[in-house]
Short mmCIF file of the C-alpha atoms (twelve columns), coordinates in Angstrom:
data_MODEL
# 
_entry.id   MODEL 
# 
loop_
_atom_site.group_PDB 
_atom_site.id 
_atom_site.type_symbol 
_atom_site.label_atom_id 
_atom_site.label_alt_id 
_atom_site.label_comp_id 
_atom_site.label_asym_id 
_atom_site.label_seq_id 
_atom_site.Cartn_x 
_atom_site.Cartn_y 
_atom_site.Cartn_z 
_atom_site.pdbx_PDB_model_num 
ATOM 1   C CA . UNK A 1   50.068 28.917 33.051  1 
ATOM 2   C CA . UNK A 2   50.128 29.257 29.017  1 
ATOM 3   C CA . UNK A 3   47.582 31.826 27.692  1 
ATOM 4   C CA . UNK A 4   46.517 31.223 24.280  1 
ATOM 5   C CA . UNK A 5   45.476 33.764 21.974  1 
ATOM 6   C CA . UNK A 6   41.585 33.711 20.683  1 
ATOM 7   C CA . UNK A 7   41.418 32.415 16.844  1 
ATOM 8   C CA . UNK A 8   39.735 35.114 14.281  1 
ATOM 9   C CA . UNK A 9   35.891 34.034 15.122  1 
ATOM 10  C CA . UNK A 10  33.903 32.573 12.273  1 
ATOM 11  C CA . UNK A 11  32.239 34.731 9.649   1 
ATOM 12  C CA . UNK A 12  29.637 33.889 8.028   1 
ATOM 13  C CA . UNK A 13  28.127 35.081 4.157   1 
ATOM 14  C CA . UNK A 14  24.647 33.478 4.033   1 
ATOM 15  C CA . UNK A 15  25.070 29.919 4.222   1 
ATOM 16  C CA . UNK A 16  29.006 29.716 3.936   1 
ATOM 17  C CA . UNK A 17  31.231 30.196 7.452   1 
ATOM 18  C CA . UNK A 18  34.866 31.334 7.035   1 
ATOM 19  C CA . UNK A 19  37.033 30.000 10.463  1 
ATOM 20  C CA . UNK A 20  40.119 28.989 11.496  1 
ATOM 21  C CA . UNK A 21  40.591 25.243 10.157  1 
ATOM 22  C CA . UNK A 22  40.444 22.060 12.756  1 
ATOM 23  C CA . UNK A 23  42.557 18.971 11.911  1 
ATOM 24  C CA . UNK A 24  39.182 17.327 10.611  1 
ATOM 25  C CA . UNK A 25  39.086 19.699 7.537   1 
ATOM 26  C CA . UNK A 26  42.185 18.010 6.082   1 
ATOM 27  C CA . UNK A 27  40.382 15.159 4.478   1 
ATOM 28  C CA . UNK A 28  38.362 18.421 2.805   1 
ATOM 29  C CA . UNK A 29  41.068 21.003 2.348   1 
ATOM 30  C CA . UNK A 30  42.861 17.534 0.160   1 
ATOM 31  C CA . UNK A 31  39.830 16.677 -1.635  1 
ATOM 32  C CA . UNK A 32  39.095 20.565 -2.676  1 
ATOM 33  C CA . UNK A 33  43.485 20.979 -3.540  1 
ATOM 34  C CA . UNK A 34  43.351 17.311 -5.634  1 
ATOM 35  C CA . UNK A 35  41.796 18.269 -9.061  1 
ATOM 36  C CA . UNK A 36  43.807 21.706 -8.714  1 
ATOM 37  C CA . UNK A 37  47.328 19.986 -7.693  1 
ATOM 38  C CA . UNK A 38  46.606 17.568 -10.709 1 
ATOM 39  C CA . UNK A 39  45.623 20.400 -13.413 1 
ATOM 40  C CA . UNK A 40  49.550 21.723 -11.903 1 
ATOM 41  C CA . UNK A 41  47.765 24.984 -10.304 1 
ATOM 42  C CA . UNK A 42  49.013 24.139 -7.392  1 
ATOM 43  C CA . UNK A 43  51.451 21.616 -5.670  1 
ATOM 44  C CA . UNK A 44  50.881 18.557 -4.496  1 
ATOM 45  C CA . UNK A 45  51.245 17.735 -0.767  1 
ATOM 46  C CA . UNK A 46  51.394 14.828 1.632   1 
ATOM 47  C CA . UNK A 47  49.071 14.421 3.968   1 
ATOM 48  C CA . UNK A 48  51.183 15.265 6.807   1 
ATOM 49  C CA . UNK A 49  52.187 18.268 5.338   1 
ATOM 50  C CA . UNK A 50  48.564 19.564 5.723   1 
ATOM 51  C CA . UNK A 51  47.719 18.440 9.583   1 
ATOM 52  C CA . UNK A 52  51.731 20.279 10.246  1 
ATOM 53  C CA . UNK A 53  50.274 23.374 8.464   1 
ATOM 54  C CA . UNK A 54  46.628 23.016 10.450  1 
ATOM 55  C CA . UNK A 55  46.889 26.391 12.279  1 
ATOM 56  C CA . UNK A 56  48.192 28.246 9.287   1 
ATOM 57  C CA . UNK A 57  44.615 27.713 7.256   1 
ATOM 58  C CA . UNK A 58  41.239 29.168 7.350   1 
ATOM 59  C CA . UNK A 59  38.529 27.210 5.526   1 
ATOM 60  C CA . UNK A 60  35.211 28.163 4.272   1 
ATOM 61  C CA . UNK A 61  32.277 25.221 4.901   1 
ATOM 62  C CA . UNK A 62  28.781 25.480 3.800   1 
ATOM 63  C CA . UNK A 63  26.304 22.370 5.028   1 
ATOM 64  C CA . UNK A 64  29.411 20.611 6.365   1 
ATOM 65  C CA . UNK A 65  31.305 20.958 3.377   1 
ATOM 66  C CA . UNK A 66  34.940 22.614 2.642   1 
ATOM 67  C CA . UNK A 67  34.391 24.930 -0.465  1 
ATOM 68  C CA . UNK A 68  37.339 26.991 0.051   1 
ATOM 69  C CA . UNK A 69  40.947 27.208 1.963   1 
ATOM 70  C CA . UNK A 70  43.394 28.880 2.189   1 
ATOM 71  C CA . UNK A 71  46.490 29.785 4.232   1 
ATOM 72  C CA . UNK A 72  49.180 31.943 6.027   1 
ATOM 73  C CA . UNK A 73  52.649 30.556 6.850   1 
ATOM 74  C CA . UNK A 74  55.286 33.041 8.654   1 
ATOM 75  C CA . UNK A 75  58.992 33.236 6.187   1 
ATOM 76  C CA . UNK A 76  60.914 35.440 7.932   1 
ATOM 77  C CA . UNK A 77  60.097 38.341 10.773  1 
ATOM 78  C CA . UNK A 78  57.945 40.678 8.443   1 
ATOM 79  C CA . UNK A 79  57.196 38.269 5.800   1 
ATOM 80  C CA . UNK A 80  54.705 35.604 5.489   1 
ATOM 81  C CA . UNK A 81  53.354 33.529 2.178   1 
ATOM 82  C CA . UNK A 82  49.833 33.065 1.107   1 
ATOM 83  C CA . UNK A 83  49.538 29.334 0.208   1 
ATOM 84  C CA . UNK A 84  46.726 26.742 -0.819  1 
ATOM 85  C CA . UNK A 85  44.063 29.358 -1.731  1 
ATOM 86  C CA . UNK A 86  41.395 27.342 -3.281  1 
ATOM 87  C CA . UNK A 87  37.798 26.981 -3.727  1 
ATOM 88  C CA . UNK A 88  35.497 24.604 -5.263  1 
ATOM 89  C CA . UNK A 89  34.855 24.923 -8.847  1 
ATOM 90  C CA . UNK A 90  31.326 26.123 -8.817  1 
ATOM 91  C CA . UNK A 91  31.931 28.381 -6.065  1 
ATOM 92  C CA . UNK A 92  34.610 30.747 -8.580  1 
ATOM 93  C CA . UNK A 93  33.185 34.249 -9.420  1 
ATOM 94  C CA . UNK A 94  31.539 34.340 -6.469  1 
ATOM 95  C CA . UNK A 95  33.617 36.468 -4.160  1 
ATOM 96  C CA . UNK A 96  34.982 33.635 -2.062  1 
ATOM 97  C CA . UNK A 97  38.495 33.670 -2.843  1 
ATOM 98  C CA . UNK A 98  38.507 37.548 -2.152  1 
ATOM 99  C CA . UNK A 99  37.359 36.605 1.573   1 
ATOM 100 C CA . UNK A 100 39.141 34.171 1.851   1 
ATOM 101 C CA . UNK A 101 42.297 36.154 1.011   1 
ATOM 102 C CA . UNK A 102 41.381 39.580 3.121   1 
ATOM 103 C CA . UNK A 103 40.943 37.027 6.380   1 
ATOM 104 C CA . UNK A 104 44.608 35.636 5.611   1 
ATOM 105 C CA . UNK A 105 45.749 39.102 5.262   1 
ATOM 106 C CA . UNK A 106 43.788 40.583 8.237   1 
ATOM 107 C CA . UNK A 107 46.002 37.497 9.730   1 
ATOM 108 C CA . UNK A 108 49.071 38.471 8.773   1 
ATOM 109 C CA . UNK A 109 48.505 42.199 9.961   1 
ATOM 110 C CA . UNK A 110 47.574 40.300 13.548  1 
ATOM 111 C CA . UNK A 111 50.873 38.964 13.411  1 
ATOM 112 C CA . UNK A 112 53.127 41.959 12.458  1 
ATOM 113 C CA . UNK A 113 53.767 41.123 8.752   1 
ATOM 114 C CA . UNK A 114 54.836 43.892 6.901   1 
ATOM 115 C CA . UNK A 115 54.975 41.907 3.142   1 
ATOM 116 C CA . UNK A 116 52.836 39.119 2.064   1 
ATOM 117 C CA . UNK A 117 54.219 36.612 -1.173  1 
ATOM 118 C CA . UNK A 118 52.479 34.073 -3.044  1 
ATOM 119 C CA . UNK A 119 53.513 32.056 -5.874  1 
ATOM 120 C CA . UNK A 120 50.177 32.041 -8.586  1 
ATOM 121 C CA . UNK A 121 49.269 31.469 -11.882 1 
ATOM 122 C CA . UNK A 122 45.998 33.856 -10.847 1 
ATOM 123 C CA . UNK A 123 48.338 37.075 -11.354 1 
ATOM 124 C CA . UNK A 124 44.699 39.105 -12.270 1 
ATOM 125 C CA . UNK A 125 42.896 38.119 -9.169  1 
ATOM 126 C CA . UNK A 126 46.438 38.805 -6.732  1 
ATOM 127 C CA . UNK A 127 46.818 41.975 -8.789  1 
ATOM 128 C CA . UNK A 128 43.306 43.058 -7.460  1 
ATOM 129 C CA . UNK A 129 44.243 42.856 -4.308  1 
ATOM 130 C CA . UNK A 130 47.272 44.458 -3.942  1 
ATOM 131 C CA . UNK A 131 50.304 42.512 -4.643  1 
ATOM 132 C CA . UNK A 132 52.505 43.226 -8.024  1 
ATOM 133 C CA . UNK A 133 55.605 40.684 -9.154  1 
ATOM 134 C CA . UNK A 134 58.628 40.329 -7.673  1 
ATOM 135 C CA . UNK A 135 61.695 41.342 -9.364  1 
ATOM 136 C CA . UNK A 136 64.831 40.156 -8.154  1 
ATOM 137 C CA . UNK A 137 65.083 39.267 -4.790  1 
ATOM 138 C CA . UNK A 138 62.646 41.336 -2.098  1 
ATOM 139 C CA . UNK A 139 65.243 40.296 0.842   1 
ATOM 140 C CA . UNK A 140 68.559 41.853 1.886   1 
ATOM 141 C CA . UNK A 141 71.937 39.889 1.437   1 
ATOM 142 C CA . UNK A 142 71.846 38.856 5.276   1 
ATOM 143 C CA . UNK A 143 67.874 37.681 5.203   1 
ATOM 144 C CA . UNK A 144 68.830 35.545 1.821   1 
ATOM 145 C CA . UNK A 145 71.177 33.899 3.464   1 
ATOM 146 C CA . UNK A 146 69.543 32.780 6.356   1 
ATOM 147 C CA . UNK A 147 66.580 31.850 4.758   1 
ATOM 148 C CA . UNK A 148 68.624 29.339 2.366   1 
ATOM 149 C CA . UNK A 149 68.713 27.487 5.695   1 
ATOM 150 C CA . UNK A 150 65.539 26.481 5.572   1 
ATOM 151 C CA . UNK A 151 64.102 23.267 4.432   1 
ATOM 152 C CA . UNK A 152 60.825 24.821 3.455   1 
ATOM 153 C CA . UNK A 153 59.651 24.651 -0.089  1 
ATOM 154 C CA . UNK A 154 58.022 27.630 0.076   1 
ATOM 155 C CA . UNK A 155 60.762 29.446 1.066   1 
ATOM 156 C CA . UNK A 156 63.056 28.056 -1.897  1 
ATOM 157 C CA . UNK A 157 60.102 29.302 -4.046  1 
ATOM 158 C CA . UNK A 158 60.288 32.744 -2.811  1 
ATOM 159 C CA . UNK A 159 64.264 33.146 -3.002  1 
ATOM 160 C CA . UNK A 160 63.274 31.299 -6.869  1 
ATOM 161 C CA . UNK A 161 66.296 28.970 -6.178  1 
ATOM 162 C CA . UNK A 162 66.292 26.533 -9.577  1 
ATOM 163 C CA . UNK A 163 66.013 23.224 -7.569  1 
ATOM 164 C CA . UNK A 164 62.457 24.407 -7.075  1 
ATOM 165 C CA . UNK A 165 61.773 25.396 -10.978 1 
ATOM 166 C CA . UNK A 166 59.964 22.464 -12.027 1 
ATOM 167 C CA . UNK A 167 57.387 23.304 -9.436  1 
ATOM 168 C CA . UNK A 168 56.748 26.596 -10.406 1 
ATOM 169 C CA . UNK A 169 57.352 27.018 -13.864 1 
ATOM 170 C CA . UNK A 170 55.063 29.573 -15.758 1 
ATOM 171 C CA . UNK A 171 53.861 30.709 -11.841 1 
ATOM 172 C CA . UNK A 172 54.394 34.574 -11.149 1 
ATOM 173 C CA . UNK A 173 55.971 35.452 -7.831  1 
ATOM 174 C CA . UNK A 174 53.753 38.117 -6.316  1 
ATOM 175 C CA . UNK A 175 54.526 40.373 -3.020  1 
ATOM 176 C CA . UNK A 176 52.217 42.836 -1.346  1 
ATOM 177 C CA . UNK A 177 53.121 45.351 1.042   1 
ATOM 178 C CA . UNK A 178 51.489 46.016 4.264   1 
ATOM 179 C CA . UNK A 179 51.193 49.064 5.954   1 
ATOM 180 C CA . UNK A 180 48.720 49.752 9.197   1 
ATOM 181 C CA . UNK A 181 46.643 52.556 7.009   1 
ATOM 182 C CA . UNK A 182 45.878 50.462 4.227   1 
ATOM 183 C CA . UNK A 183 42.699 48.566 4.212   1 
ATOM 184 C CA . UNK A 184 43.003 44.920 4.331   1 
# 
């Protein structure tokens, strides 16, 4: 018998719900990430790459709609990297993003990470929640070195390897700490 763990249930601020994504958001989680992947805020990906990466995202929906995504993908044992937070364009200033975020990191708590990273160009709004840039490498010797086995891109932006520098040039790599007595 396999037991399955309950998803986070769905929250909802007035007429927007925030829940785990399905595999028929991708068409909206794509069509929200398009305009940002071609302004270079974030990376492009193929559609595959999104229904692999279905379980790691949350999205937010109002009327049917995606307006926001974002997600959590596990690095290493206590590490984990906020990717693909978006929302719409007339839903910034609103507070969305900031949900969005604390559900991903309430997430990552769930799971036992200890450090979150992302990889932004939106240093303010990270630095508002808690994470500060990296310096030098935020792994030991041992960790670096298994995680340049990896074929994840992700992970190659973390470790700031230079085949991944065209991706990410003029991005800030960002890390917050965890700890169980700090509010998500």
């Amino acid at each position: 018998m396999c037991l399955v763990s309950p998803a986070a249930p769905p929250e909802s601020f007035g007429d927007v719900i925030v829940r785990p994504a399905r595999t028929a958001d991708v068409r909206g989680i794509r069509a929200l990430v398009a305009p940002l992947a071609e302004a270079r805020l974030l990376l492009n990906k193929e559609a595959v790459a999104f229904y692999e990466s279905v379980p790691d995202f949350v999205v937010a929906e109002e009327a049917g709609v995606i307006i926001g995504c974002g997600a959590i993908h596990i690095l290493w044992e206590d590490l984990a990297e906020i990717r693909t937070l978006a929302v719409a364009a007339e839903q910034r200033g609103t507070g969305l993003g900031s949900r969005l975020l604390e559900r991903l990191v309430a997430r990552g708590r769930d799971l036992g990470v200890q450090r979150l990273f992302c990889l932004t160009f939106e240093t303010a709004f990270f630095g508002r929640h808690g994470f500060a840039p990296v310096e030098g490498q935020a792994v030991d010797p041992a960790v670096y070195a298994e995680l340049l086995r990896s074929f994840d891109e992700g992970v190659a932006e973390f470790l700031d390897l230079e085949r991944v520098k065209p991706n990410t040039l003029g991005n800030t790599r960002m890390l917050r700490l965890l700890t169980p007595d700090c509010p998500v």
